[in-house]
N, C-alpha and C positions, 0 to 999 in steps of 0.2 A: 462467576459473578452474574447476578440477573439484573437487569437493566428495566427500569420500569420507566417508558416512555411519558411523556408529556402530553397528556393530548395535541395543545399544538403543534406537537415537532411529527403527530402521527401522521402528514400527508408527506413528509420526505421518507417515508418506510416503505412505500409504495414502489413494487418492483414492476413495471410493463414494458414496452418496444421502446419508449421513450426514456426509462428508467432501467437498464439492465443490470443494475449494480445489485447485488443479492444484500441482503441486511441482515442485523441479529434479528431473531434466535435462526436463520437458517443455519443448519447443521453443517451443509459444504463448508462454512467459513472454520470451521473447528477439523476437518480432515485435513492429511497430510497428502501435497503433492507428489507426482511424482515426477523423477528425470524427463525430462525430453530426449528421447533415444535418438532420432536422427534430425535432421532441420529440411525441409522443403516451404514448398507453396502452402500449404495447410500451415506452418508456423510463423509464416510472413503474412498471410490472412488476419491471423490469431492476434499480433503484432500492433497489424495495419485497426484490427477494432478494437485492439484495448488502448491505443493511441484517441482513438477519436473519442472513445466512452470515457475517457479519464480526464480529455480537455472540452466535451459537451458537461461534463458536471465540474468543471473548475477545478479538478485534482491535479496533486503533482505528484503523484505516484498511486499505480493501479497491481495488482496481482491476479494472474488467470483463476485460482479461487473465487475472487469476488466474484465472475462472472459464469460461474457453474462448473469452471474448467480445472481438475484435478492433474495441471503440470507445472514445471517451476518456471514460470515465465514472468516477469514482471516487467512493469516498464513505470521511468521516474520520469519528471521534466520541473524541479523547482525551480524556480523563477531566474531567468539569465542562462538556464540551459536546456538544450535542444531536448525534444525525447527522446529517450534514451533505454533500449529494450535489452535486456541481459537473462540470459536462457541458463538454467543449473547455477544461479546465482550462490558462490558461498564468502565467507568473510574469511578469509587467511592471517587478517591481522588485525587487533586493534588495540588503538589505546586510550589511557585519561577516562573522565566524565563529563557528562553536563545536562544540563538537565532542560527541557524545552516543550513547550506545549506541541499535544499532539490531539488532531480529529483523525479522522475514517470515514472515508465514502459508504463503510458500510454498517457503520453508525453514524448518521447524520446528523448535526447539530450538540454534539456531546466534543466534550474536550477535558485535557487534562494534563498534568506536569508525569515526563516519563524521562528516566535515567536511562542514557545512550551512551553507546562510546564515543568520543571527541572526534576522533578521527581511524578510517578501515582502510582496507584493501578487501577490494572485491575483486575475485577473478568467476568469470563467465565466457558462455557462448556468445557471440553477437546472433544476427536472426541469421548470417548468413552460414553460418558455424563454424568462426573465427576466433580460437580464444582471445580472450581479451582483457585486460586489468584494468582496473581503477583504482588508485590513493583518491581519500574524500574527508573533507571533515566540513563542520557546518551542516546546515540545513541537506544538500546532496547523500550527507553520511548519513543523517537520520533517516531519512526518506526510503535511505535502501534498507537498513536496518528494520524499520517497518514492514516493508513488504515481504520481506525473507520470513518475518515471521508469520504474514500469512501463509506462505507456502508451509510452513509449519504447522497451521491450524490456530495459532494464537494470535491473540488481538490486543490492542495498544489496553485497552480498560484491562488485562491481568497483568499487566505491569507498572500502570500509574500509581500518582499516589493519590487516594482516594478522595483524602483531603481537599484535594485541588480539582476536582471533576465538577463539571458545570454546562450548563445546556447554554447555548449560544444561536442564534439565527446564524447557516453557513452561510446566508448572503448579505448578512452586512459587509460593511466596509472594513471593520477590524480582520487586520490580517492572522491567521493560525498557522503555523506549521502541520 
């Protein structure tokens, strides 16, 4: 799907030192991750800047794709939880539906209604490469759901429903998932 910007929404598309989040139509966002073969200092780096780039732009959840980085690393932090960085992230289970508006840091000011599972199990790396699980449902399960499919290359706009897609100022006060 092509996304034909707003002109006003065109100075949040702007990628520089201050803005490192990559945006549509860059191509990175559409490749597929790959594994994180071992974990050190370079992955806790990695960790330590998509933590900060993800809460210097108001996100609660970032994927090393958005930031040029072709590995599966993502990291969530929705509201009431710590961030939270999960390495070879895969979903083992899930169930139900529900349906919930969703933006992207790397589509800025777009939004839309996207069918998730209710509730998953995630099992991952930690940074320090501990496996580790998670049961989630709510906003946490989406938020992972989301990013897993950046690592994938896929973006919330090929799974919304169209219907429902609408340009929004990210800095108002109305809250998005």
């Amino acid at each position: 799907m092509e996304i034909v910007i707003p002109d006003e929404f065109k100075p949040l598309f702007l990628r520089n030192d201050s803005r490192p989040v990559y945006k549509i139509p860059d191509p990175v966002l559409r490749q597929v991750a790959q594994p994180v073969e071992k974990v050190g200092p370079a992955v806790e780096k990695l960790v330590k800047r998509m933590v900060k780039v993800m809460q210097d732009a108001n996100g609660i959840g970032l994927a090393a794709p958005q930031l040029g980085i072709l590995e599966r690393v993502i990291v969530i932090a929705p509201s009431g939880m710590k961030p939270t960085a999960l390495l070879n992230p895969t979903i083992t289970e899930s169930e139900g539906e529900v349906v919930g508006q969703e933006g992207c840091l790397s589509i800025p000011g777009l939004y839309g209604d996207v069918i998730r599972a209710a509730r998953i199990v995630v099992e991952a790396w930690d940074p320090k490469g501990r496996a580790v699980a998670y049961e989630m449902e709510g906003l946490p399960a989406r938020v992972v759901q989301h990013e897993i499919d950046h690592l994938e290359g896929v973006l919330f706009i090929d799974k919304v429903d169209l219907a429902t897609l609408h340009w929004q100022d990210p800095n108002a006060d109305d809250e998005v998932e």
